[in-house]
C-alpha positions in Angstrom: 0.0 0.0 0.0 1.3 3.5 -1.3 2.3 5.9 1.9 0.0 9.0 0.2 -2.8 9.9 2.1 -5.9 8.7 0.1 -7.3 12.4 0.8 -6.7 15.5 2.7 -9.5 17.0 5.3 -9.3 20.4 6.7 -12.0 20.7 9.8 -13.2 24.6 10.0 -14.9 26.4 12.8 -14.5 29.4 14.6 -12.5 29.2 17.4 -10.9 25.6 16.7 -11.3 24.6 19.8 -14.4 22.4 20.2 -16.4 20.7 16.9 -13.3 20.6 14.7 -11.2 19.3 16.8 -13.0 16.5 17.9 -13.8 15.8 14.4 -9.5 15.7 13.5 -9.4 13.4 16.7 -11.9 11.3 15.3 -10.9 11.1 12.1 -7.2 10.4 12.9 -8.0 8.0 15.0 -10.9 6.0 12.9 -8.5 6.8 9.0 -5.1 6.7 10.9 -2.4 7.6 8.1 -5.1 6.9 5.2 -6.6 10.4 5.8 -4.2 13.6 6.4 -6.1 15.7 8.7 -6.3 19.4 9.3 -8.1 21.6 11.8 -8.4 25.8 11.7 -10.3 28.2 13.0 -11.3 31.6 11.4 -11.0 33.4 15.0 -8.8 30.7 16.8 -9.1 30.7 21.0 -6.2 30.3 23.3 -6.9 26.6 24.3 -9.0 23.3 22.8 -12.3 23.5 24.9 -11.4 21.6 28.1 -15.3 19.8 27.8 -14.4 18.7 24.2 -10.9 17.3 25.7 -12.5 15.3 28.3 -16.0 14.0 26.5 -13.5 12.5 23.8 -11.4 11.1 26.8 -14.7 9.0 27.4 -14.2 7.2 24.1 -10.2 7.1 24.3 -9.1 9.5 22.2 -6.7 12.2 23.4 -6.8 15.8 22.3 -5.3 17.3 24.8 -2.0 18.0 23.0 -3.6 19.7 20.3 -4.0 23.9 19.8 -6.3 26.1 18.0 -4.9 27.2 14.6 -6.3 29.6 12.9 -7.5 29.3 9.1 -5.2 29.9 6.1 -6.1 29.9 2.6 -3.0 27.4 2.2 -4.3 24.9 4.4 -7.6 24.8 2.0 -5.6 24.5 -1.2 -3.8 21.6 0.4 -6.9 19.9 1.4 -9.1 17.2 -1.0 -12.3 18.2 1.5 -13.0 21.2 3.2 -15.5 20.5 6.5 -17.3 23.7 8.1 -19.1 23.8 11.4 -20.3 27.5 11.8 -17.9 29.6 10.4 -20.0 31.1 7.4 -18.0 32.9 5.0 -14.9 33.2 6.4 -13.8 30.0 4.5 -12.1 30.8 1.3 -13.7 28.9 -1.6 -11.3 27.6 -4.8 -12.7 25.1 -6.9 -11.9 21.0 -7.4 -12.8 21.2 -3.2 -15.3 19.1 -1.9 -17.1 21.7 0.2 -19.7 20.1 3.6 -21.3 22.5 6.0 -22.3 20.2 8.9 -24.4 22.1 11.4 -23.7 21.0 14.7 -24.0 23.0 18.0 -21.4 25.4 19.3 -20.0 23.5 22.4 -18.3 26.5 23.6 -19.2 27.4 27.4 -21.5 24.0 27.9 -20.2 21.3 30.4 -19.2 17.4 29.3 -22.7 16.4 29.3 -23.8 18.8 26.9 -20.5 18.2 24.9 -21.4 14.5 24.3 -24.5 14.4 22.0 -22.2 17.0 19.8 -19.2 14.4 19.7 -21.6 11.5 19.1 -23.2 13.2 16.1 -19.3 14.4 15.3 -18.4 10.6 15.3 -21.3 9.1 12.9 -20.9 11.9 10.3 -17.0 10.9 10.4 -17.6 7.5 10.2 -19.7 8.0 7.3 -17.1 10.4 5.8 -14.0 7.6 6.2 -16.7 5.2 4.1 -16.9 7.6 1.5 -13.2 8.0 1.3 -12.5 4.3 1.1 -15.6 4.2 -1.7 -13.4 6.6 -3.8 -10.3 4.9 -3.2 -11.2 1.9 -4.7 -13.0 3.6 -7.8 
């Protein structure tokens, strides 16, 4: 098997700190080195959101070490799909990208419990995403 990534994701929200980076956490973990995964944030915050950390503790995966970045137009040339969760227009747009607006709630400010239901939906619209991948792979 051939060490290129089959595709390149680039996870956008705001402050790159809840919803997108569960979704890189998710996706690394479920695609390991098949998928090369981004995250950005068009207004980055100083820290990942410590609920987000610890509701994807719950399922073993460990964000902790990661930190907001904030969105360039680089990082969405270099990516095959482009994921937003909220940030309207601030994403730049060039064509041949596979553009997805999934609209999941902000988990900014909201405890663990409230995180969950957001990284559960987070996980089944990754898991679907990694299927599509693989579908295109073998094409």
């Amino acid at each position: 098997m051939s060490s290129t990534p089959a595709a390149s994701v680039l996870f956008v929200c705001v402050h790159n700190a809840g919803r997108s980076q569960m979704a890189a956490g998710f996706l690394t973990h479920l695609a390991g080195d098949r998928v090369e995964v981004r995250s950005a944030g068009s207004i980055p915050a100083d820290q990942v959101n410590p609920a987000a950390v610890e509701a994807m503790k719950e399922v073993g995966i460990d964000i902790s070490d990661q930190k907001p970045k904030v969105l360039t137009t680089e990082a969405v040339q270099a990516s095959d799909y482009v994921i937003t969760m909220g940030c309207g227009d601030a994403c730049p747009i060039f064509p041949g990208k596979k553009y997805l607006d999934w609209a999941l709630e902000d988990p900014a400010g909201k405890g663990v419990e409230s995180v969950r239901p957001i990284r559960d939906e987070i996980k089944t619209r990754i898991e679907a995403l990694v299927a599509e991948i693989d579908a295109q792979q073998e094409k």
